[in-house]
C-alpha positions as CSV (number, residue, x, y, z in Angstrom):
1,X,-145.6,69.5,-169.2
2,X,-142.9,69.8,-171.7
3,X,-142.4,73.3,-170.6
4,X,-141.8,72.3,-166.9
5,X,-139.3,69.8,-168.4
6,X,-137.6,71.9,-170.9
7,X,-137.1,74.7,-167.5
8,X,-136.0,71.8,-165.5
9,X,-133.3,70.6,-167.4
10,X,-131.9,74.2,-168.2
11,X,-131.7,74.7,-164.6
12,X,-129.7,71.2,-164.2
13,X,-127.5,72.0,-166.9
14,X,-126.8,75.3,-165.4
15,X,-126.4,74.1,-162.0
16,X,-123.7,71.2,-163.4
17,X,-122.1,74.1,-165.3
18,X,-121.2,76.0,-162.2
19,X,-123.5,78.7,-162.3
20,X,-125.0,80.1,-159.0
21,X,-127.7,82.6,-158.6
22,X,-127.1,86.1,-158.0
23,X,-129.9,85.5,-155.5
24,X,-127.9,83.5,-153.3
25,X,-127.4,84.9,-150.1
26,X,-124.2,86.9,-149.8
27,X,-121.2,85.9,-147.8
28,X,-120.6,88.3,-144.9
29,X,-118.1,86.0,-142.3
30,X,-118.4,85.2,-138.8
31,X,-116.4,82.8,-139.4
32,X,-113.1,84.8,-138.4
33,X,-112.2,88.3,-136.7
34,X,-111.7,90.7,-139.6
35,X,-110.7,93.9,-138.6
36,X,-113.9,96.0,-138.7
37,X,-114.8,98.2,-135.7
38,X,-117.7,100.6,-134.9
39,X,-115.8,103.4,-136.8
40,X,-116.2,101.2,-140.4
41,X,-112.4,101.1,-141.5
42,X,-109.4,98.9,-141.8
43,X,-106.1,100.5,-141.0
44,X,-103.6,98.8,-142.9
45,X,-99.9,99.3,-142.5
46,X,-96.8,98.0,-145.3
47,X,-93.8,98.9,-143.6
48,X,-92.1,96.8,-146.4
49,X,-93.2,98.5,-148.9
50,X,-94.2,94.7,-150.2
51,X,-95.8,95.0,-154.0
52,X,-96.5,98.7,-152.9
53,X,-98.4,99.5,-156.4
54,X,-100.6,96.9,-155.9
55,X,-101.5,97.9,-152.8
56,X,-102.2,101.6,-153.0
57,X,-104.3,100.8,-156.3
58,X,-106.0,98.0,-154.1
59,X,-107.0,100.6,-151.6
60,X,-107.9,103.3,-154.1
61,X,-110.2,100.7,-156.3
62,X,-111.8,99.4,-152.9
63,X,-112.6,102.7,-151.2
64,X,-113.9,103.7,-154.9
65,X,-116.2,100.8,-154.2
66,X,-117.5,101.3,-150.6
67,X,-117.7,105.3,-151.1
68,X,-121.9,105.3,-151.1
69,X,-122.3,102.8,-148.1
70,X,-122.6,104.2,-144.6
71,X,-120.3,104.8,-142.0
72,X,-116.9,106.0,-142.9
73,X,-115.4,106.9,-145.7
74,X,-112.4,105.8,-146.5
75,X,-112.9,102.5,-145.6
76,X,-109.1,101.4,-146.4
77,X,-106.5,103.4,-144.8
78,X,-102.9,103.5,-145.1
79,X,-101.2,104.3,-142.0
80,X,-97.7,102.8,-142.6
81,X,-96.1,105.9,-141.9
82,X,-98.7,108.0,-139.2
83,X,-98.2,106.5,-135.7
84,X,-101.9,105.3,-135.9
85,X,-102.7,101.9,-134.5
86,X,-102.1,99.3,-137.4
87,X,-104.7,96.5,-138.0
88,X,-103.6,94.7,-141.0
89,X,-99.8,94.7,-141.3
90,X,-98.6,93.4,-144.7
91,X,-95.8,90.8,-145.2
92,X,-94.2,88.6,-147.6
93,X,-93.7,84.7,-147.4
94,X,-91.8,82.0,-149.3
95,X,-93.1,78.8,-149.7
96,X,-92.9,76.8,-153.2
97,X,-94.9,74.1,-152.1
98,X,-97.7,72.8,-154.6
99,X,-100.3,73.3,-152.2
100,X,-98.8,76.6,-151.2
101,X,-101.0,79.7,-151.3
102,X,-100.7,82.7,-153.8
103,X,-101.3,84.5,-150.6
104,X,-103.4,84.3,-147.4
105,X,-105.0,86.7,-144.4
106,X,-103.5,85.3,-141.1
107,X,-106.2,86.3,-138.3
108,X,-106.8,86.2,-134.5
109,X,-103.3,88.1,-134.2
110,X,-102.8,91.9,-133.0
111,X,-102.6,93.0,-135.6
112,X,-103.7,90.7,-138.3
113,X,-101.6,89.9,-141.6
114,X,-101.8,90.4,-145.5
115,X,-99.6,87.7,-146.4
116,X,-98.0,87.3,-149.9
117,X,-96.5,84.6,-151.1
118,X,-93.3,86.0,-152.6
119,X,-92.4,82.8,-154.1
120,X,-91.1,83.1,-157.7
121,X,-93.6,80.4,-159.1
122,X,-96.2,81.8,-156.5
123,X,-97.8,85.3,-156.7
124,X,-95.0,87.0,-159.1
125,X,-95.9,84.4,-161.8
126,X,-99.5,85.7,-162.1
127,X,-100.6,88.6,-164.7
128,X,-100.1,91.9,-163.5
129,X,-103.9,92.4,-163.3
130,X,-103.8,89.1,-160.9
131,X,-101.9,90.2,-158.4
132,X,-103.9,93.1,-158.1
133,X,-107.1,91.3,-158.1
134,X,-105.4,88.6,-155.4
135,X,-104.2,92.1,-153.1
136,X,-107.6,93.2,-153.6
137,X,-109.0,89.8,-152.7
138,X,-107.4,89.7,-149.7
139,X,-108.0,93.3,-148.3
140,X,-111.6,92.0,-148.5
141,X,-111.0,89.6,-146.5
142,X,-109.6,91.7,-143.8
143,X,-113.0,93.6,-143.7
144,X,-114.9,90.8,-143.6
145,X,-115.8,89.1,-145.9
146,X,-115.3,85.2,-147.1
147,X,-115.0,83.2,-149.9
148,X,-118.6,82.8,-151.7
149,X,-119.8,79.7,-153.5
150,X,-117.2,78.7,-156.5
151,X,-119.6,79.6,-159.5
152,X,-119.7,81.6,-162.6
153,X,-121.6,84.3,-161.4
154,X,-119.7,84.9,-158.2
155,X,-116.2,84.7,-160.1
156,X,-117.4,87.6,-163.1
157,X,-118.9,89.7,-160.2
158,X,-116.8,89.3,-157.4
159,X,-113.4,89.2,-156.7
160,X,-113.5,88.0,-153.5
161,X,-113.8,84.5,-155.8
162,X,-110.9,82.4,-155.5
163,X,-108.0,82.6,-158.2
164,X,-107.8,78.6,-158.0
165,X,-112.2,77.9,-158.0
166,X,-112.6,80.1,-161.0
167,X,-109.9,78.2,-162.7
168,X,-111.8,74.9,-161.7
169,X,-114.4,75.6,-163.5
170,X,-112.9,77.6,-166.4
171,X,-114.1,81.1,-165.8
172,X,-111.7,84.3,-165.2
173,X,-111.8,85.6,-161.9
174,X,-112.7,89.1,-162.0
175,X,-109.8,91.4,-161.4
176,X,-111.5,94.6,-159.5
177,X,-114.2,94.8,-157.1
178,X,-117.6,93.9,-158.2
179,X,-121.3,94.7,-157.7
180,X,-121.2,91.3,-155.7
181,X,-118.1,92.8,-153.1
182,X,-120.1,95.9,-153.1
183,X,-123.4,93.7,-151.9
184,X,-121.8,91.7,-149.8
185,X,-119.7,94.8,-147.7
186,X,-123.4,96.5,-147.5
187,X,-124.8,93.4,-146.0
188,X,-121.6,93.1,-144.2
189,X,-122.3,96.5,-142.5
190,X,-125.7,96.5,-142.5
191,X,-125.5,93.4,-140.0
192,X,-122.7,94.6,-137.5
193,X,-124.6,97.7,-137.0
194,X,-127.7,96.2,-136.1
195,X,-128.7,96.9,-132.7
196,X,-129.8,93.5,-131.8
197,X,-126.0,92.6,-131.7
198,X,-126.1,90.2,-134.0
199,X,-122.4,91.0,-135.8
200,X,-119.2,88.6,-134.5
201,X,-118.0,91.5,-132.3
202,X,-116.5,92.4,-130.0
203,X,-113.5,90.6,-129.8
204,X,-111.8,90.1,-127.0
205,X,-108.7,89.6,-128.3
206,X,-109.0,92.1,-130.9
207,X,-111.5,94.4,-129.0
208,X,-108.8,96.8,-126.2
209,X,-110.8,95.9,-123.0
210,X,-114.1,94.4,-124.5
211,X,-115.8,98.0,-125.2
212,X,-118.8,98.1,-126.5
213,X,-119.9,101.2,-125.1
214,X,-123.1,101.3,-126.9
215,X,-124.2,98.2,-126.5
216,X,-124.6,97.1,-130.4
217,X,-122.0,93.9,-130.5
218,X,-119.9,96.0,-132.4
219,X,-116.3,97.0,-130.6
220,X,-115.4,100.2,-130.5
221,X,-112.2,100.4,-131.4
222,X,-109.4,97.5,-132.0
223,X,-106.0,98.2,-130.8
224,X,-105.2,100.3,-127.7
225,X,-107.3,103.4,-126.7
226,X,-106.0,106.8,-128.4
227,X,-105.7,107.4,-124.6
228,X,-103.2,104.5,-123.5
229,X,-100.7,104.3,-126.6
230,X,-98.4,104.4,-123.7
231,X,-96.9,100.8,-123.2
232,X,-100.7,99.7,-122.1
233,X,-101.2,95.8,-122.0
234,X,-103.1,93.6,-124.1
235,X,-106.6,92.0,-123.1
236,X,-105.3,89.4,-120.6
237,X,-107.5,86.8,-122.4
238,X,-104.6,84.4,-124.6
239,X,-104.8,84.7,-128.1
240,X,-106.3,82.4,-130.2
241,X,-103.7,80.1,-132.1
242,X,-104.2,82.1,-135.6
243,X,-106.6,80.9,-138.5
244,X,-106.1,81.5,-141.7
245,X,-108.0,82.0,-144.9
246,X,-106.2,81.3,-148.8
247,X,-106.1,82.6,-152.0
């Protein structure tokens, strides 16, 4: 009996410390339209050249991370400068508010945005190794996935943790892409691809005439057909007012 106790106030204590079990279940979204078709990448495009190091290193560490899952590889792909249909556009934002963002993925747009909060007391005051981590963050987002529980665990094995929870609770945020990022993109794909449908696709406003070919819930391809880059309207169905999801 003193056993049972002994267990069942460590697991209090643990639970009142913030600590969350790596058994949780892992936070693939269907809460918003990231920008994951059938083909498995994100084309991102920063014709700013907004915190360009950053960004290239974000992409590098995250296709590092997603190399052994299935479907394409890269995952992340710059295509700023190739003609090819941009999903994610980057951009910049000012806005020195207290309750202002470091940064935030703007969704339900054609194409979505990676916004950063250029503010001088914003995302330029964090470490270097923070404003990779929040550029990593939110390229994560953009394929999918959301914020997980604010715990201990989550924030030393995944940075799709926020900055701000992590804080809350006195733990770093982890700075690269995790074993918990690289769970939670395999359950992410894992579910999209299933044949019963069961992923958040397709998208009308994001899917180019609702194609889903094979019949999987997955669309095809987001953006205009290779076919019609030719001045070919959007899905007549009115885009959604955008969401969006902080840092």
């Amino acid at each position: 009996m003193g056993k049972i106790l002994t267990v069942a106030a460590l697991v209090l204590a643990l639970s009142l410390a913030g600590w969350s079990s790596p058994a949780q279940a892992l936070v693939p979204s269907t809460d918003f339209d990231a920008d994951l078709e059938e083909d498995g990448d994100v084309q991102m495009c920063n014709r700013g050249g907004l915190e360009s190091a950053y960004y290239f290193r974000a992409i590098v560490n995250l296709n590092a991370d997603t190399s052994l899952l299935p479907g394409a590889d890269p995952r992340f792909v710059d295509v700023t400068d190739t003609g090819e249909f941009c999903e994610a556009l980057v951009q910049g934002f000012n806005n020195g508010g207290i309750r202002a963002p470091l940064a935030q993925w703007s969704y339900s747009l054609h194409p979505d945005r990676l916004q950063i909060n250029i503010n001088p007391d914003k995302y330029p005051s964090l470490p270097e190794s923070q404003q990779l981590a929040t550029m990593t963050h939110e390229m994560e987002h953009g394929a999918g996935l959301d914020h997980p529980p604010i715990g201990r665990y989550w924030c030393q094995n995944a940075v799709i943790s926020t900055l701000a929870g992590c804080r809350s609770i006195d733990t770093p945020r982890r700075m690269t892409p995790g074993p918990q990022d690289a769970a939670s993109f395999d359950a992410y794909w894992d579910r999209i691809g299933n044949p019963s449908g069961d992923g958040p696709y397709p998208v009308r406003n994001k899917c180019w005439d609702d194609t889903d070919a094979d019949g999987d819930g997955v669309c095809d391809r987001f953006g205009p057909p290779a076919s019609a880059r030719d001045g070919r309207a959007a899905p007549a169905t009115p885009v959604p007012t955008p969401g969006v999801i902080e840092e």
